[in-house]
Backbone bond lengths (Angstrom), bond angles and torsions (degrees), N, CA, C in turn:
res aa  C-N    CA-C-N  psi(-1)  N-CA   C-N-CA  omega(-1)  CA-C   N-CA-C  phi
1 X - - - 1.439 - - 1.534 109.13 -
2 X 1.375 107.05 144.56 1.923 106.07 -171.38 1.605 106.54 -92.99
3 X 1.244 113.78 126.58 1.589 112.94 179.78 1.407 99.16 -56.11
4 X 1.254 163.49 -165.13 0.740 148.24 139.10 1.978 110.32 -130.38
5 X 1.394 88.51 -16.61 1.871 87.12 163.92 1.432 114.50 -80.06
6 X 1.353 122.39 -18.47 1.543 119.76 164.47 1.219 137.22 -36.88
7 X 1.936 74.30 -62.27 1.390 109.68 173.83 1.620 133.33 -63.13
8 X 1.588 118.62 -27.47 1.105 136.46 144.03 1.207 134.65 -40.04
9 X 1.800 100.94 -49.06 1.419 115.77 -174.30 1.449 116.50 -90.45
10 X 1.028 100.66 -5.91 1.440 134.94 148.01 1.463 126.45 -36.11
11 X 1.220 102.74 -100.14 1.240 128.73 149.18 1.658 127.68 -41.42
12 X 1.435 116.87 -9.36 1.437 117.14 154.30 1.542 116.71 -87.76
13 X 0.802 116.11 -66.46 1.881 143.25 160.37 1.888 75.27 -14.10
14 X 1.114 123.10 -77.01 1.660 119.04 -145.92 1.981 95.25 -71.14
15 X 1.332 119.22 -42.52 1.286 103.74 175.72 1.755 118.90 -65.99
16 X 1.174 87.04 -42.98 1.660 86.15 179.64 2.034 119.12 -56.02
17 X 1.450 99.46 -24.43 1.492 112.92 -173.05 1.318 84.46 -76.49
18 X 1.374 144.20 -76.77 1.234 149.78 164.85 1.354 110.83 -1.99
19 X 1.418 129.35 -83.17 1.089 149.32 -173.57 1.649 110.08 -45.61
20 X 1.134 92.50 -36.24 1.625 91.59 -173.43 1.820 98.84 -84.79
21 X 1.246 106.02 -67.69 1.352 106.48 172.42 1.540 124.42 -8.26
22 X 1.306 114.02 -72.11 1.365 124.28 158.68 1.199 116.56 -46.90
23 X 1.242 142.59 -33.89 1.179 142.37 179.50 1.211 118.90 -54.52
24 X 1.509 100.91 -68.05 1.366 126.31 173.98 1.917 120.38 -42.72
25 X 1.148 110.29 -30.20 1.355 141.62 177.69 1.237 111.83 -58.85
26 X 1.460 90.98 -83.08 1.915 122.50 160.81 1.568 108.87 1.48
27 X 1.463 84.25 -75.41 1.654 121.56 -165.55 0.777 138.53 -70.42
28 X 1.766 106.70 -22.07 1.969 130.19 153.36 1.295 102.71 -78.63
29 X 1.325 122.93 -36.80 1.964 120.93 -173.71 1.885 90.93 -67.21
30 X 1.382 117.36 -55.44 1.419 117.63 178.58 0.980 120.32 -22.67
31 X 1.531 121.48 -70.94 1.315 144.17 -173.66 1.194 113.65 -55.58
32 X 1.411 112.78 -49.92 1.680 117.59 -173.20 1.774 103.21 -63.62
33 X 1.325 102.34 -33.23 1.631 102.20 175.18 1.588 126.57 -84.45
34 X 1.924 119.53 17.74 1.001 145.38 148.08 1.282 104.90 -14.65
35 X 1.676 140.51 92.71 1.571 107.00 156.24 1.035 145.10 -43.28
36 X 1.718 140.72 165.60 1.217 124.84 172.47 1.852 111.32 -80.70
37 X 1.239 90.71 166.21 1.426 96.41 174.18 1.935 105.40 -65.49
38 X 0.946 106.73 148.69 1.930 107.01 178.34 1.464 88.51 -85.39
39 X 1.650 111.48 146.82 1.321 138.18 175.01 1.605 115.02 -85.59
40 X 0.946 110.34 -146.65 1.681 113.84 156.25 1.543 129.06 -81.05
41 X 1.266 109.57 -179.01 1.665 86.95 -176.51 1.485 89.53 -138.08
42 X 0.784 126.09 140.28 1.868 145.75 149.98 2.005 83.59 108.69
43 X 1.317 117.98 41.31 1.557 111.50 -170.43 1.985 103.36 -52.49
44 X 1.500 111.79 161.68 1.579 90.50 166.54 1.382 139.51 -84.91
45 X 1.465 92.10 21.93 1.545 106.80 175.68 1.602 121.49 -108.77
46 X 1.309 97.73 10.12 1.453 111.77 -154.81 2.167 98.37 -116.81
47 X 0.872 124.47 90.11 1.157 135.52 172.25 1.578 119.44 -44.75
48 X 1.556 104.09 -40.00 1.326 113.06 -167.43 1.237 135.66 -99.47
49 X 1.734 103.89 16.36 1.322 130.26 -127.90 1.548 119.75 -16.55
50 X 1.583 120.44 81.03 1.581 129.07 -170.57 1.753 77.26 -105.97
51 X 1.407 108.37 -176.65 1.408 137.49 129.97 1.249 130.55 10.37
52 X 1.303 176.60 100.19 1.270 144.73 164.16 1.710 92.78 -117.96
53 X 1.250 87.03 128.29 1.496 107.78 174.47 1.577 105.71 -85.18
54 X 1.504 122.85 104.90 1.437 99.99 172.51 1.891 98.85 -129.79
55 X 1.320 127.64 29.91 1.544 126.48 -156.52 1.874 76.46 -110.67
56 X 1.385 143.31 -39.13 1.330 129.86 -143.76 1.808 116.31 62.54
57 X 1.708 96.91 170.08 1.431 105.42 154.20 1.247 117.48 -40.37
58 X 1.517 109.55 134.04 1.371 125.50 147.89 1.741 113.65 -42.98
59 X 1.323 94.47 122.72 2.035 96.59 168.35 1.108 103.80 -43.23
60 X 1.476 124.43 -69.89 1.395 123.30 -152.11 1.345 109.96 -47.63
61 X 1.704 121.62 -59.55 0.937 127.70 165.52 1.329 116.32 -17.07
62 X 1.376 126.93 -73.98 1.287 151.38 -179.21 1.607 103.02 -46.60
63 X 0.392 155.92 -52.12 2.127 175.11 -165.40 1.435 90.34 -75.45
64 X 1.623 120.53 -70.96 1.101 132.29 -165.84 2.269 99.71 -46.04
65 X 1.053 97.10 -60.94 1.649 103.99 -166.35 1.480 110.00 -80.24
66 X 1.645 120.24 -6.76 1.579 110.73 164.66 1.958 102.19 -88.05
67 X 1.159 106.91 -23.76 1.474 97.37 160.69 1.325 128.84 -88.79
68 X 1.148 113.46 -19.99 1.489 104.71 160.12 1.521 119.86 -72.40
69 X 1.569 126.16 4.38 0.973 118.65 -164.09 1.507 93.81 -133.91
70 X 1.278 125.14 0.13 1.374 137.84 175.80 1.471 102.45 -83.17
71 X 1.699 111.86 -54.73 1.334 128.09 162.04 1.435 123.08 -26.18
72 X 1.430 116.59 -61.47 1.419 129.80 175.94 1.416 109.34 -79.66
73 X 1.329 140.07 -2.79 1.082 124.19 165.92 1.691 127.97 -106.42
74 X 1.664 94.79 -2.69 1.423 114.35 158.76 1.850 114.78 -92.38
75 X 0.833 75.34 -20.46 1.956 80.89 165.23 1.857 119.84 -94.12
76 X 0.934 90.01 -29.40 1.775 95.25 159.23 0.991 122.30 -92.74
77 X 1.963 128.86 -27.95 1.602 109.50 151.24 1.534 120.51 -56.78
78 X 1.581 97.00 -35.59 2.186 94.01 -162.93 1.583 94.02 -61.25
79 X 1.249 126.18 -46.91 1.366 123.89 172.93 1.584 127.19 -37.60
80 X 1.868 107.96 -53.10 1.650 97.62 175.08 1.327 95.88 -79.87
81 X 1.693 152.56 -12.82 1.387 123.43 160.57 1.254 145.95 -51.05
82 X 1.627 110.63 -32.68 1.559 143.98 -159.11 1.777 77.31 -95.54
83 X 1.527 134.40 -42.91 1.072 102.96 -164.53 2.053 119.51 -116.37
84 X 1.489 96.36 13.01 1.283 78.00 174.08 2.027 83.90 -129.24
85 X 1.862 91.11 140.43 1.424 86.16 -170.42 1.231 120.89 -100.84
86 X 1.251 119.14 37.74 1.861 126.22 177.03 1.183 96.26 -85.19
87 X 1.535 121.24 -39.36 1.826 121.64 162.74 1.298 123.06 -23.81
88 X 1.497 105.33 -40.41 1.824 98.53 -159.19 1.651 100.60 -91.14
């Protein structure tokens, strides 16, 4: 006979793992797409006088998306551990 609250609880556990997963992802791709800070403008290297970006990503930013991506890659090892069992 199928429990069927197992099976439910089941089936939450896997969306919610999901949900986060992507999240976590999301949120390191986010970060990495941080603009730069704007530089000066009409610089004397700059012909076109636009923008010149010369500050880069924000650290934090940067920090922020190698742990979000540290995150997801400890959640995709615990995953091939839990499922292949020459591991244990």
């Amino acid at each position: 006979m199928i429990n069927w609250m197992n099976l439910l609880i089941e089936f939450a556990v896997t969306v919610a793992a999901a949900v986060a997963i992507v999240a976590v992802v999301g949120l390191g791709i986010r970060l990495l797409a941080t603009p730069t800070r704007p530089g000066p403008v009409g610089d004397a290297r700059d012909e076109e006088n636009d923008e010149v970006n010369l500050g880069g990503r924000p650290v934090l930013a940067t920090v922020g998306a190698v742990v979000c991506f540290s995150a997801f890659a400890a959640i995709v090892l615990l995953g091939i551990w839990l499922i292949v069992p020459a591991f244990h």
